[in-house]
VOKE-746812 format. One line per 3 residues: their letters; for each residue x, y, z of C-alpha. Coordinates in Angstrom, 1 decimal, always signed. Layout:
BEGIN
a	X Y Z ~ ...
This chain:
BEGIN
xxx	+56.6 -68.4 -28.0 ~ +53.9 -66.7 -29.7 ~ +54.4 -65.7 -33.3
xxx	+50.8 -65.7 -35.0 ~ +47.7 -63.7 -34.1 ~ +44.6 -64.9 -35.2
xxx	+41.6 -62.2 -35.0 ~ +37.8 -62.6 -35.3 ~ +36.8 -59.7 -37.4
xxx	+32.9 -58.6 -35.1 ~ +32.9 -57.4 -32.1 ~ +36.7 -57.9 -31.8
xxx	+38.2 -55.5 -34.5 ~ +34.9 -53.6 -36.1 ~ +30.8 -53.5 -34.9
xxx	+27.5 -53.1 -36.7 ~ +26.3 -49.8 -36.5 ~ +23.4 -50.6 -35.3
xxx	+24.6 -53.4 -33.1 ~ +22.7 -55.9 -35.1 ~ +24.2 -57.7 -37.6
xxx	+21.2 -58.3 -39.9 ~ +18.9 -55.2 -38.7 ~ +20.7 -52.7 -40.7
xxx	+20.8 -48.7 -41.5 ~ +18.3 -49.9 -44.1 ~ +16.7 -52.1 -42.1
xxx	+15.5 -49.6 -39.9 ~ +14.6 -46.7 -42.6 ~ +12.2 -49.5 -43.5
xxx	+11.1 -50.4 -40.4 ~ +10.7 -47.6 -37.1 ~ +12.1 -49.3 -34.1
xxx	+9.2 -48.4 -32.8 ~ +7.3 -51.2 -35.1 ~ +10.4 -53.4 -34.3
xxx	+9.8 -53.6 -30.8 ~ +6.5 -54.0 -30.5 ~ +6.5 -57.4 -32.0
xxx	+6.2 -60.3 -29.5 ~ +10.1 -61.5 -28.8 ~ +9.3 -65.3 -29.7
xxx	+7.6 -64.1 -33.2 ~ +10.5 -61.9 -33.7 ~ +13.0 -64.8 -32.4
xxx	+11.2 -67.7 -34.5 ~ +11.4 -65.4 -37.9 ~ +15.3 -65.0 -37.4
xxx	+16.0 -68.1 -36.6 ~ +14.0 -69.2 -39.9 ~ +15.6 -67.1 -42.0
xxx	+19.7 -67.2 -40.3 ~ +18.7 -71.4 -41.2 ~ +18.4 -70.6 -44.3
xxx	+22.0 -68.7 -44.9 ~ +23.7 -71.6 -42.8 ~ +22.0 -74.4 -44.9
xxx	+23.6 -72.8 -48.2 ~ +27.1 -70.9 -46.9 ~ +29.3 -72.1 -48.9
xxx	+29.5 -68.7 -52.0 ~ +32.4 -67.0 -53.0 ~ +31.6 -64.0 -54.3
xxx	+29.0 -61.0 -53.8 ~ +26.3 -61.7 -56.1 ~ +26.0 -65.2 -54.3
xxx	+26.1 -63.4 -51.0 ~ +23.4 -61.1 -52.2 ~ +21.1 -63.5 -53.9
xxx	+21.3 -65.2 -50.2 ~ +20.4 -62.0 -48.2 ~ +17.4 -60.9 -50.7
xxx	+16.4 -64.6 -50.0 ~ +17.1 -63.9 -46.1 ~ +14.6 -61.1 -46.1
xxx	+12.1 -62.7 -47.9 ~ +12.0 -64.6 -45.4 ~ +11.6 -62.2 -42.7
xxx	+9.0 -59.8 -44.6 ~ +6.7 -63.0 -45.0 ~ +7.3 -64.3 -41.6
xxx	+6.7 -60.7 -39.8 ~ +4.0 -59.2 -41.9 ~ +3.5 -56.8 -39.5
xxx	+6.5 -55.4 -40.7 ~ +5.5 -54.1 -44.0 ~ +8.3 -54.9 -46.0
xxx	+7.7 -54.7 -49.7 ~ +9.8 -57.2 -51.9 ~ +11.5 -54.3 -53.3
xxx	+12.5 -53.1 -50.1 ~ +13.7 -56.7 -49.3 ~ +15.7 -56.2 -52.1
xxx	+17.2 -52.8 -50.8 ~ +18.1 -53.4 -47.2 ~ +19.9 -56.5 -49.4
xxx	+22.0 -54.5 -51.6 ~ +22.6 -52.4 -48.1 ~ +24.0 -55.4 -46.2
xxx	+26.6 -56.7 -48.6 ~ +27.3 -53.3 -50.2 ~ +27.2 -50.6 -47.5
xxx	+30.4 -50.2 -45.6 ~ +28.7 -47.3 -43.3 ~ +27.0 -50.4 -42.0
xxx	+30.2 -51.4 -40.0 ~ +32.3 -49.2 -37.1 ~ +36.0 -50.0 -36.4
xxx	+36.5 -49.6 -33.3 ~ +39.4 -46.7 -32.4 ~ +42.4 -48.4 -32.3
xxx	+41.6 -51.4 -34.5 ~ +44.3 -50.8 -37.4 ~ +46.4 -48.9 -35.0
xxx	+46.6 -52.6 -33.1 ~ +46.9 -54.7 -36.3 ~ +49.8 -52.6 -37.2
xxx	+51.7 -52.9 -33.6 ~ +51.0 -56.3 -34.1 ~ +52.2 -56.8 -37.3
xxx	+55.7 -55.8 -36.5 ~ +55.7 -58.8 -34.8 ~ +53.6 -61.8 -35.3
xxx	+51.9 -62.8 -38.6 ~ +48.5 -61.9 -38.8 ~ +45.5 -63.9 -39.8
xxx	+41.9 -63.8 -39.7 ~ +39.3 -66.7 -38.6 ~ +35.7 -65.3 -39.0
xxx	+31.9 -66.2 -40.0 ~ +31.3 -63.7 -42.4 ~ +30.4 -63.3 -45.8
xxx	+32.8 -62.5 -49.4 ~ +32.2 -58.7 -48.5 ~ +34.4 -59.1 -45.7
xxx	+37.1 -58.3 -48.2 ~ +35.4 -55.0 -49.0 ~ +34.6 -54.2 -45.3
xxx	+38.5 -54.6 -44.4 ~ +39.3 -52.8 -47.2 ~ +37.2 -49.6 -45.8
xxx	+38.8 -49.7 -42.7 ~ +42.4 -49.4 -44.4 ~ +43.5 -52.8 -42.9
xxx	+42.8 -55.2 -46.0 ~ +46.5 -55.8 -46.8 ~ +47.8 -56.1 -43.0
xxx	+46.4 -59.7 -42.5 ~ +48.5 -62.5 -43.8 ~ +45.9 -64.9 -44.0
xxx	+42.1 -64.9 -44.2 ~ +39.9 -68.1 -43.2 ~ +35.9 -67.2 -44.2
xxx	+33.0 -69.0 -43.1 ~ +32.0 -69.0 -46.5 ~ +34.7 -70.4 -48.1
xxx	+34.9 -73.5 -45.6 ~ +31.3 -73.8 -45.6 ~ +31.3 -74.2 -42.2
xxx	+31.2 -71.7 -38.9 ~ +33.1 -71.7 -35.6 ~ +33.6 -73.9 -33.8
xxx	+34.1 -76.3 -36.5 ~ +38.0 -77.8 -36.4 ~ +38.0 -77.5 -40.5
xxx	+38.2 -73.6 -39.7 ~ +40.8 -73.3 -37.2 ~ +42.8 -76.4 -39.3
xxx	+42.3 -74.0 -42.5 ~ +43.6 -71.1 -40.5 ~ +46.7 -72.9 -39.5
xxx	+47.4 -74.6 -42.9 ~ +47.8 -71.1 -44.4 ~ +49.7 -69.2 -41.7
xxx	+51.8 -72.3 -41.4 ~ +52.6 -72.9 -37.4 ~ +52.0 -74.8 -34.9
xxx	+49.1 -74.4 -32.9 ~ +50.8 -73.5 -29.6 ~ +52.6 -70.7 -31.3
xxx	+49.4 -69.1 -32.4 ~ +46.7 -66.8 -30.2 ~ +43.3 -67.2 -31.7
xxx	+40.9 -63.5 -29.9 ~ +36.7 -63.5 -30.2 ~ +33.9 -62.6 -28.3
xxx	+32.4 -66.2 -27.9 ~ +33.8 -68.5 -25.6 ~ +32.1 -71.6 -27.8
xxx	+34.5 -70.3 -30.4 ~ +37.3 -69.8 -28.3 ~ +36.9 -73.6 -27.1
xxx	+36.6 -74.6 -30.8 ~ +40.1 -73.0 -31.1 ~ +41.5 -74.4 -27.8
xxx	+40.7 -78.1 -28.7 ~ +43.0 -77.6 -32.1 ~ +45.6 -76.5 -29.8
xxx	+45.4 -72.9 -30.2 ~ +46.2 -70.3 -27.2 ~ +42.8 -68.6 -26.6
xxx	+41.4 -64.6 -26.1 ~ +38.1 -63.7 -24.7 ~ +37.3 -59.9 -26.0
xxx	+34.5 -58.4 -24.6 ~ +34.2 -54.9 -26.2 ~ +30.8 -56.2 -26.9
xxx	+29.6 -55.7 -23.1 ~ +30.1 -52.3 -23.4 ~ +27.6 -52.3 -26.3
xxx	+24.8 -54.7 -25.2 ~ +25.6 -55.9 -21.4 ~ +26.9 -58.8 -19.8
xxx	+28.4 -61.6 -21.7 ~ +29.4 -65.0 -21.0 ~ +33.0 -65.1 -19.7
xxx	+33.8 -68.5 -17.2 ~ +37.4 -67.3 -16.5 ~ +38.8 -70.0 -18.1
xxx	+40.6 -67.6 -20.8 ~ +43.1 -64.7 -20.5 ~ +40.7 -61.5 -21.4
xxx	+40.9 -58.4 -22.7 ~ +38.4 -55.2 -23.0 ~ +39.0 -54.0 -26.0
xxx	+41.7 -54.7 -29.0 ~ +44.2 -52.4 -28.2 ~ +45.2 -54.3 -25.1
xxx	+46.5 -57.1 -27.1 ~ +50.2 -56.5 -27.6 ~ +50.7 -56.4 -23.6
xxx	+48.6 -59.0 -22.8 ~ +51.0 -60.7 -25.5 ~ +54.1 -60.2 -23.7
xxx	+52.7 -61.0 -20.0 ~ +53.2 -64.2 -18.0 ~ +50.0 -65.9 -19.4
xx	+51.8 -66.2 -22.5 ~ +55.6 -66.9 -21.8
């Protein structure tokens, strides 16, 4: 029997606005997509790469004047790397402040809180994300802070899925078993992360409504979008 729900927090609850996570609303009063897209993808792709290294290297921060201090570091990067960008270090410093501070960077989707609540009645609740100490602030704009009974960060591990130490964190806190717990996201490299601790796996794919096709091997019960969870729940796959 299942009694706790674990959630990924992008893609599976909420979305960037843009539908990039680092190429913000800032980002792109900056930079015209126009000047974005024109860059060769493997420049583009190498730059990124560089500069998301450099976050996982140091991602262990609790609070959001570490985070910060990382993403004016992160666009640094990116400004020297794509010069053809024009990003000034002040504006480095801007679309900064706009990724940890600016909750209009982030879209819940419909029927997110109207799902954790349904839920709620029922199972505990936790979270089990890669994400940053404004998380908290970014839950608490979409009126679903206080639902979750457990959080496990990225940050506070300092370590990302699929690690074990975050899905072993995750259990710790809510306190059950593995087979009584559901772990949803968008990645199946996550969901396999989950499955070897034992944990009942959830493929969402709102995302390939967004941005295409995405993986899915049939190997995990799947779902479209959040709201579908509470039946999916209560069907045979999970008696």
């Amino acid at each position: 029997m299942i009694k706790g729900v674990f959630l990924d927090l992008g893609w599976t609850i909420l979305r960037p606005t843009t539908n990039e996570w680092y190429i913000n609303k800032k980002f792109l009063e900056v930079v015209s997509a126009e000047t974005l897209n024109a860059l060769p993808p493997e420049k583009r792709k190498a730059a990124f790469y560089k500069a998301e290294k450099y976050l996982a290297d140091s991602h262990l921060l609790f609070s959001e004047d570490e985070e910060l201090e990382q993403f004016k570091q992160f666009y640094k990067i990116i400004a020297t790397e794509l010069p053809e960008l024009g990003i000034t270090a002040n504006q480095a410093k801007e679309i900064a402040e706009s990724k940890v501070y600016d909750m209009g960077n982030y879209v819940f989707f419909d029927r997110s809180k109207e799902t954790i609540l349904k839920l709620k009645e029922t199972y505990k609740l936790g979270i089990i994300s890669d994400t940053w100490p404004s998380a908290d602030q970014t839950l608490k704009s979409g009126g679903i802070e206080d639902l979750f009974d457990t959080k496990t960060y990225s940050c506070h591990i300092g370590a990302c899925k699929p690690d074990k130490r975050m899905y072993f964190n995750a259990l710790e806190r809510m306190g059950l078993p593995p087979e009584q717990t559901v772990f949803v996201d968008d990645a199946e490299s996550n969901l396999d992360g989950a499955a070897l601790c034992g944990i009942r796996a959830v493929l969402i794919k709102a995302k390939q409504h967004f941005l295409g096709d995405m993986e899915d091997s049939g190997k995990y019960p799947h779902i479209d979008a959040i709201e579908e969870l509470p039946d999916l729940l209560i069907g045979k796959a999970f008696l």
